[in-house]
Wavefront OBJ file of the C-alpha trace (Angstrom):
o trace
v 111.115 -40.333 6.443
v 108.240 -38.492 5.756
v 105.613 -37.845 9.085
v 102.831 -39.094 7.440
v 104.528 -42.904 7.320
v 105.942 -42.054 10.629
v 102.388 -41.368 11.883
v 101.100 -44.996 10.100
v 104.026 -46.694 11.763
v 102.622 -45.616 15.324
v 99.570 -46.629 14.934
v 100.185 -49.683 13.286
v 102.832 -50.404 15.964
v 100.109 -50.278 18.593
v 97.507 -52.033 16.794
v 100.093 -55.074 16.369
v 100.931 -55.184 20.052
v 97.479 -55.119 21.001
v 96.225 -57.638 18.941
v 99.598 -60.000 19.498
v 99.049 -59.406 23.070
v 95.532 -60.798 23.306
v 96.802 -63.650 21.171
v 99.463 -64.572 23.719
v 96.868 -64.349 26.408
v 94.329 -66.692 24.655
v 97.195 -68.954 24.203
v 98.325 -68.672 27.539
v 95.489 -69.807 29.702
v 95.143 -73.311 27.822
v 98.984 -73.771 28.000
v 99.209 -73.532 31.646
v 96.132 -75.102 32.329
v 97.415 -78.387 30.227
v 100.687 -78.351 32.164
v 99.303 -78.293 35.630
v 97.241 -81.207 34.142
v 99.342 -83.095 32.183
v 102.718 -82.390 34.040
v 104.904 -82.898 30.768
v 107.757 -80.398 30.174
v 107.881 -81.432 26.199
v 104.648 -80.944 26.054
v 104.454 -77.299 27.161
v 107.874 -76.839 25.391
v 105.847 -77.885 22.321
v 103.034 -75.105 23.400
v 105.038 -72.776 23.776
v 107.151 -73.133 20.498
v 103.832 -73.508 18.632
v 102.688 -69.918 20.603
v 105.863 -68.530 19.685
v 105.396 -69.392 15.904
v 101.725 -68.567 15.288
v 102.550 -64.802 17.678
v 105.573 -63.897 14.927
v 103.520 -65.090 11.753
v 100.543 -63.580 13.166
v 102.413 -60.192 13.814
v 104.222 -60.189 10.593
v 100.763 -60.225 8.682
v 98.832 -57.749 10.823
v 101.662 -55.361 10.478
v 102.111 -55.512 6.606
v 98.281 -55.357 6.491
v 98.482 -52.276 8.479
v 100.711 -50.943 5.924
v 99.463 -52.013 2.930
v 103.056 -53.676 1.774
v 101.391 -57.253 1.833
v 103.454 -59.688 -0.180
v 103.907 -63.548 -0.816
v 105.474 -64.157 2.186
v 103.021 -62.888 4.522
v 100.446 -65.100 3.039
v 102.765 -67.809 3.978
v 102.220 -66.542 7.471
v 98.436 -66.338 7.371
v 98.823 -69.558 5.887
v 100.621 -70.604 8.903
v 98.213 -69.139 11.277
v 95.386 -70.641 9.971
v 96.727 -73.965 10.313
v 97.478 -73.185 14.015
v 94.219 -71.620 14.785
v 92.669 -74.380 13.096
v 95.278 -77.717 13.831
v 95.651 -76.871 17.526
v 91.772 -77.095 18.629
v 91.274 -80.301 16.337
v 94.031 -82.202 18.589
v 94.190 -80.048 21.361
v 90.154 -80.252 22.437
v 88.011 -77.672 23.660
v 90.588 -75.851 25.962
v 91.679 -74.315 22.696
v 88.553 -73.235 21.550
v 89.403 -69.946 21.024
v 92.467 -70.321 18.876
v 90.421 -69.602 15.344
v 90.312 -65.824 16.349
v 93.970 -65.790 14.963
v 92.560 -66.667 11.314
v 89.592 -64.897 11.698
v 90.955 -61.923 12.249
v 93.545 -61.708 9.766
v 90.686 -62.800 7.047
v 89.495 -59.682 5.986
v 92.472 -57.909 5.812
v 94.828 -59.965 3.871
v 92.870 -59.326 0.714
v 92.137 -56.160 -1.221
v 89.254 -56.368 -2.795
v 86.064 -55.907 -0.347
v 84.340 -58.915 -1.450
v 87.318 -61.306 -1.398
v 87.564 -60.096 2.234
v 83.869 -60.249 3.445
v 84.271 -63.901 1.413
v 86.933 -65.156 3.217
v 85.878 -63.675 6.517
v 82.888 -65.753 6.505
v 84.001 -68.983 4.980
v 86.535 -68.593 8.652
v 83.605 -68.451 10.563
v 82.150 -71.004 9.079
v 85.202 -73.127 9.119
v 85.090 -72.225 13.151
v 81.948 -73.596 13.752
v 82.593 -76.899 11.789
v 85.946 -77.420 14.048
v 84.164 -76.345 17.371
v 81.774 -78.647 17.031
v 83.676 -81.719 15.545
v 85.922 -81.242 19.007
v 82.836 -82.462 21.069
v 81.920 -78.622 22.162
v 78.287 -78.577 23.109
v 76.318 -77.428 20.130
v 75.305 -74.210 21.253
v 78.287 -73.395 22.907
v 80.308 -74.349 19.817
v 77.728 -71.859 17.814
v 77.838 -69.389 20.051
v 81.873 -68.881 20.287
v 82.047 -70.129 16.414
v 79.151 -67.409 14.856
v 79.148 -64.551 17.664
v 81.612 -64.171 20.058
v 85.133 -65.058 18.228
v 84.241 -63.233 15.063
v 83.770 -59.966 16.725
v 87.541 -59.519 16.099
v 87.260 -59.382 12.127
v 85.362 -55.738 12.405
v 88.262 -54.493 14.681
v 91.296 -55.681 12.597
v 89.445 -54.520 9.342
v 88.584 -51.149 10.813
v 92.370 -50.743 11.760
v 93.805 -51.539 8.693
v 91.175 -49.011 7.273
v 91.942 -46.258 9.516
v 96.030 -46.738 9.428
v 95.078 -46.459 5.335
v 92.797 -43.271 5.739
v 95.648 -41.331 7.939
v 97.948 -42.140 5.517
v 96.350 -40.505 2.531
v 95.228 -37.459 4.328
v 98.719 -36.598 5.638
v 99.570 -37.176 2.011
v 97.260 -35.143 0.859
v 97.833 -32.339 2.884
v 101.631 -32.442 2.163
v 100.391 -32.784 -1.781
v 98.478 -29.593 -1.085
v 101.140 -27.515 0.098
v 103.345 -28.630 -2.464
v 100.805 -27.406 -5.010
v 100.410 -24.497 -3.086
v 104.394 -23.220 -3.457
v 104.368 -24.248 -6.675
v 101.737 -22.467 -7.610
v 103.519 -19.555 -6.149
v 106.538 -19.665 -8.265
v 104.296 -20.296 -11.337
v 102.697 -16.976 -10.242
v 106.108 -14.958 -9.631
v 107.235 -16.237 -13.181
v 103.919 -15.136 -15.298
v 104.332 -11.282 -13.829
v 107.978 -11.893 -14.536
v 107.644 -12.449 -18.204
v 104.607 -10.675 -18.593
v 106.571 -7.865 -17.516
v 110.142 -7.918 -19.340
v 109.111 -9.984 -22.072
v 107.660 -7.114 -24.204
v 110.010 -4.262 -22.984
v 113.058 -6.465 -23.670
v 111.778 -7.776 -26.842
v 111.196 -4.265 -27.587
v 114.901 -2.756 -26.112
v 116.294 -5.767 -28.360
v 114.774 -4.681 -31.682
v 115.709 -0.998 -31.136
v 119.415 -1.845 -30.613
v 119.353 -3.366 -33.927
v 118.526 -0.225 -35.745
v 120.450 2.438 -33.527
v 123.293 0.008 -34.602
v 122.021 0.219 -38.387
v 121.462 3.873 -38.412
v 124.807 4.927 -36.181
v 127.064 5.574 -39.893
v 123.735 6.930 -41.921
v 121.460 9.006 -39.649
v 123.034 9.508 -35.903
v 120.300 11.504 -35.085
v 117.900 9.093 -35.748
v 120.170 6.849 -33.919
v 120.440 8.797 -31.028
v 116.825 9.166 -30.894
v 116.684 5.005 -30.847
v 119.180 4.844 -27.608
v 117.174 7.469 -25.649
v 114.339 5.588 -26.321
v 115.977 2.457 -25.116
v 117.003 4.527 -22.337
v 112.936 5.103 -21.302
v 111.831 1.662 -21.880
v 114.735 0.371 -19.959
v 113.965 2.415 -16.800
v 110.345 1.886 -16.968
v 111.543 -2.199 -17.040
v 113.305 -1.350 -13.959
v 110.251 0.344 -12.179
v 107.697 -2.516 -13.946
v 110.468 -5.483 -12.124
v 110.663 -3.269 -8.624
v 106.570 -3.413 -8.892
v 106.256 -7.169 -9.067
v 109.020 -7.998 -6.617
v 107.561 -5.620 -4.224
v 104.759 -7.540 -4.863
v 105.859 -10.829 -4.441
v 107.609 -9.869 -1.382
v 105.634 -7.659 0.862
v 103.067 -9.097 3.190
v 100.453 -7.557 6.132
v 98.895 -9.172 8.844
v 95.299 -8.274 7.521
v 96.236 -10.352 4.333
v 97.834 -13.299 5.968
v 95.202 -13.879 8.546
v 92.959 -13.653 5.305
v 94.840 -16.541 3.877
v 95.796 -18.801 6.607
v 92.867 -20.046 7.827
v 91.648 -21.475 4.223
v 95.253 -22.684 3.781
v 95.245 -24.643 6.695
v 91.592 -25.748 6.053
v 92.910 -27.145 2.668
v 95.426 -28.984 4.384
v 93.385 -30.571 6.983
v 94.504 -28.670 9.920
v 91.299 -26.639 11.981
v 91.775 -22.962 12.331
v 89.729 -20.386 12.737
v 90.586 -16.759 11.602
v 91.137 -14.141 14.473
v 89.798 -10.729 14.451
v 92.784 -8.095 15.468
v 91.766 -5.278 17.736
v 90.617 -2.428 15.255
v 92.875 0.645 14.568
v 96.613 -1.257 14.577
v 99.012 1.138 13.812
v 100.468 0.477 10.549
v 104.136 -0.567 11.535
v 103.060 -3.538 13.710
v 101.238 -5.197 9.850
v 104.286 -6.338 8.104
v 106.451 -8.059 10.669
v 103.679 -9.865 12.346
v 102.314 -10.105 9.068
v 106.049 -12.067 7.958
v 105.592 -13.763 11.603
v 101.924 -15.577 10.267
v 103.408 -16.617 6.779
v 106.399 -18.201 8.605
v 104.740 -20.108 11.412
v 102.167 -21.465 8.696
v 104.621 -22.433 6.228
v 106.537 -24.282 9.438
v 103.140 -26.448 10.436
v 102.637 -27.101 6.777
v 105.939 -28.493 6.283
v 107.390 -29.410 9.811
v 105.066 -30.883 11.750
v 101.850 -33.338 12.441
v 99.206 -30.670 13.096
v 95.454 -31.490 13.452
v 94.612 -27.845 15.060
v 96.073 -24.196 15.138
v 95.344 -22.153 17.436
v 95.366 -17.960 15.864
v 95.325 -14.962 18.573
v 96.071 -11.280 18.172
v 96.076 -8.885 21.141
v 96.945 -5.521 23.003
v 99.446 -6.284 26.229
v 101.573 -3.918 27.674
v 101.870 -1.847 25.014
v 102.503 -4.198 22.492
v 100.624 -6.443 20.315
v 101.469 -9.406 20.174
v 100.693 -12.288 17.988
v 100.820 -15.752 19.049
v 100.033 -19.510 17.111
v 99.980 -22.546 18.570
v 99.461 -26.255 16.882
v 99.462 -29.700 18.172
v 102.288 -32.100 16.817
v 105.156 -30.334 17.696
v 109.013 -31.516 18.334
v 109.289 -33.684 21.468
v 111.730 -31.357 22.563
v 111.564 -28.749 24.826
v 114.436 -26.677 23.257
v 113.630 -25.288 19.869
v 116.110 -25.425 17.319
v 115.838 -22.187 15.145
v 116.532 -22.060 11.238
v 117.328 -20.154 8.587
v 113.520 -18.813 8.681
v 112.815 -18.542 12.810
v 116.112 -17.136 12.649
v 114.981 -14.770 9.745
v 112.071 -13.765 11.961
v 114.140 -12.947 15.213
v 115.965 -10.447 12.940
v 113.107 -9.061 11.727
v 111.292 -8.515 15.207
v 114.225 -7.061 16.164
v 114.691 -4.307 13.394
v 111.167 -3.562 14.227
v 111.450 -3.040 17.992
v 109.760 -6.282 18.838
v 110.560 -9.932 20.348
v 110.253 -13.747 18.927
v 109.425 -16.402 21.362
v 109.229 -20.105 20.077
v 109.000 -22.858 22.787
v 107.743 -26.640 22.470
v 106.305 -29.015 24.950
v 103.614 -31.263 25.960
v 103.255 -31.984 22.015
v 103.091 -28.306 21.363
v 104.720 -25.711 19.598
v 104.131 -22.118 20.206
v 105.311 -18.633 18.231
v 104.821 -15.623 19.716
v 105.711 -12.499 18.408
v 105.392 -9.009 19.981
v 105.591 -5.484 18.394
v 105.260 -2.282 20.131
v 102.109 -0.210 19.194
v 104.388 2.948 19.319
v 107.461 2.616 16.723
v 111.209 3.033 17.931
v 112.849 5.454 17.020
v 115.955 4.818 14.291
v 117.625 6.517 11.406
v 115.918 6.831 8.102
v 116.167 3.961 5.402
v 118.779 5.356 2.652
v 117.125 5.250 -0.888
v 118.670 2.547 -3.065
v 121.396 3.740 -5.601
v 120.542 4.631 -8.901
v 122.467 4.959 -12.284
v 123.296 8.200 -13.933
v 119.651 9.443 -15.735
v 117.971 6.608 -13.889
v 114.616 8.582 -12.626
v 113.101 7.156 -9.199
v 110.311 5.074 -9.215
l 1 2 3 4 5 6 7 8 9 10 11 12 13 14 15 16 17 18 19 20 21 22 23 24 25 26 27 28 29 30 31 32 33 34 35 36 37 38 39 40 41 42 43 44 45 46 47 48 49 50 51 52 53 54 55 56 57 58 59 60 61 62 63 64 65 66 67 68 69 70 71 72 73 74 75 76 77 78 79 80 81 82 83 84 85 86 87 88 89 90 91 92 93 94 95 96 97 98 99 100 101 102 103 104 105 106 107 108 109 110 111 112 113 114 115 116 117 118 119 120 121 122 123 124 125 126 127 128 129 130 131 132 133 134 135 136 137 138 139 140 141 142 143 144 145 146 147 148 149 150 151 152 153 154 155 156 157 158 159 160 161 162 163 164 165 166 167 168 169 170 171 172 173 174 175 176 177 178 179 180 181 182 183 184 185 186 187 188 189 190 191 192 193 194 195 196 197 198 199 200 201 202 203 204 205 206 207 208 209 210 211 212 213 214 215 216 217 218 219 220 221 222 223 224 225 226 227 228 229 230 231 232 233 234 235 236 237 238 239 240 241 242 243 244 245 246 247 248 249 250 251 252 253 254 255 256 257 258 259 260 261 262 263 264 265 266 267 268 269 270 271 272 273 274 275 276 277 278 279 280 281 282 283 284 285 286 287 288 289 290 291 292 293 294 295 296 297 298 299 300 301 302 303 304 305 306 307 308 309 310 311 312 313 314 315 316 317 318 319 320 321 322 323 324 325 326 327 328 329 330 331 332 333 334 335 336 337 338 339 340 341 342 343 344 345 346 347 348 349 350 351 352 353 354 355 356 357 358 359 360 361 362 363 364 365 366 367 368 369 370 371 372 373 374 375 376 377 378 379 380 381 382 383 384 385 386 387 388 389 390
């Protein structure tokens, strides 16, 4: 389950108990009033059943309004309520006067269209005033609660419904936009990759051929052919370490460039740090690995709305540290395959990775140490016979 239907079910969740609740309580104070009066249990058995039916029908709509998955049967229920909110005043008197704010409010959400709302929102009212003052309400009473106080509600439900819909499409959007955003990427990573062998091996291909046609008539010329393969095929091999290198290495100068309009583009405020000037030069590429991880994990992994960059000197380190809002609930962090990743880097470089969670939270920080350990000397990667270094 995605978050952004997650978030829509929260809010919708609370909405519907809200708005039930104040239903129950409207119904409640003319139920117990008529029983102290009238002293019949079947008659506030009756109430109550009635209450129970018109809270459940009334729920049911305002929750599949809230989520836009309206269908047939919840027009049954607003069918339902209306006749409540409507039947119960005509026979009940004025103690239930204020039993059409059921229908009113589920008027302008039960429809799509804008003017089929606005439409049926004020043909309720209208409808209210007719029944408030049919039950013997005092005219201006009856147009008082009928055109100004009960349909206040309408705005509220309708404004609701609109924000639940709004949330909804922005957390869409922003998971839309970093699914562009990786793809992107790999459409990216394949142009330089056939941009780059395409040609040589379309070339290497071609020259086989006629090193194999001219092996039995002119070796020479043959051999000639397979050193020449022998060039173009190292310089493929330098052209391929080029792009992966790339495609793979990153600084902290370049991701702070990036992460800031990343996360803008997503919907998530953050504002781009300034490091302290002068960073030595090993501290760029793990912290820089540390910023494209922690980004990439708020993107994908959580319910941000903020994102908090710093970069700073302490104790000889400098450390690098994002927090966001909609974190785990947890206090323990789980690490995967790419927090895990991390650890391992920060650790080959002399540094630390702290990730903790709480109060709604989640925090990275990463330290590196301004002078570099000291550690044996990365061995060159193998080469083949005649292969010339890059």
């Amino acid at each position: 389950m995605s978050t952004a239907v997650v978030s829509t079910r929260v809010i919708a969740g609370v909405a519907v108990a809200l708005f039930a609740g104040s239903m129950v309580l409207a119904l409640s104070l003319p139920l117990v009033g008529t029983a102290l009066e009238r002293r019949s249990p079947l008659l506030v058995l009756a109430g109550a059943g009635v209450g129970l039916v018109l809270t459940i029908c009334y729920s049911r709509v305002l929750w599949a309004a809230f989520m836009r998955r309206l269908t047939w049967r919840h027009y049954l229920d607003a069918a339902a309520v209306g006749l409540i909110s409507y039947g119960v005043p005509a026979f009940g008197g004025p103690a239930w006067m204020a039993m059409p704010m059921a229908f009113i409010s589920v008027a302008p959400i039960i429809v799509r269209r804008r003017a089929y709302a606005l439409a049926l929102t004020l043909a309720s009212v209208a409808v209210t005033a007719v029944v408030l003052l049919l039950i013997d309400l005092p005219t201006a009473m009856a147009l008082l609660y009928g055109l100004a106080l009960l349909p206040t509600i309408a705005p509220m439900t309708y404004g609701m419904a609109w924000l639940c819909r709004i949330v909804d499409e922005l957390r869409q959007a922003r998971a839309e936009l970093a699914r562009r955003a990786v793809d992107e990427e790999r459409v990216r990573f394949a142009r330089d990759l056939h941009d780059t062998l395409g040609h040589t091996l379309q070339a290497i291909a071609l020259r086989a051929e006629l090193g194999e046609r001219l092996v039995a008539d002119a070796p020479d010329r043959a051999l000639r052919e397979l050193a020449e393969i022998q060039r173009i095929a190292r310089t493929a091999v330098h052209d391929v370490r080029e792009v992966v290198r790339g495609y793979r290495a990153t600084s902290l100068a370049g991701e702070l460039d990036g992460l800031a309009a990343v996360l803008g583009a997503a919907g998530i405020s953050c504002e781009r740090p300034e490091p302290p000037a002068d960073l030595p030069a090993h501290v760029h590429e793990p912290l820089g690995w540390v910023a494209r991880e922690a980004v990439t994990n708020v993107l994908r992994h959580s319910a941000a709305t903020w994102c908090e960059v710093t970069v700073h000197v302490e104790d000889g380190h400098v450390v690098l540290e994002i927090v966001n809002d909609g974190g785990p609930g947890a206090t323990r962090v789980v690490r995967g395959n790419g927090l895990t990743g991390l650890a391992e880097r920060m650790k080959a470089a002399g540094g630390r990775l702290e990730t903790t969670s709480g109060d709604g939270t989640f925090r990275v920080s990463a330290a590196v140490p301004l002078v570099p350990p000291p550690g044996p000397a990365e061995p060159a990667p193998a080469r083949l016979p005649g292969e010339v270094a890059p």
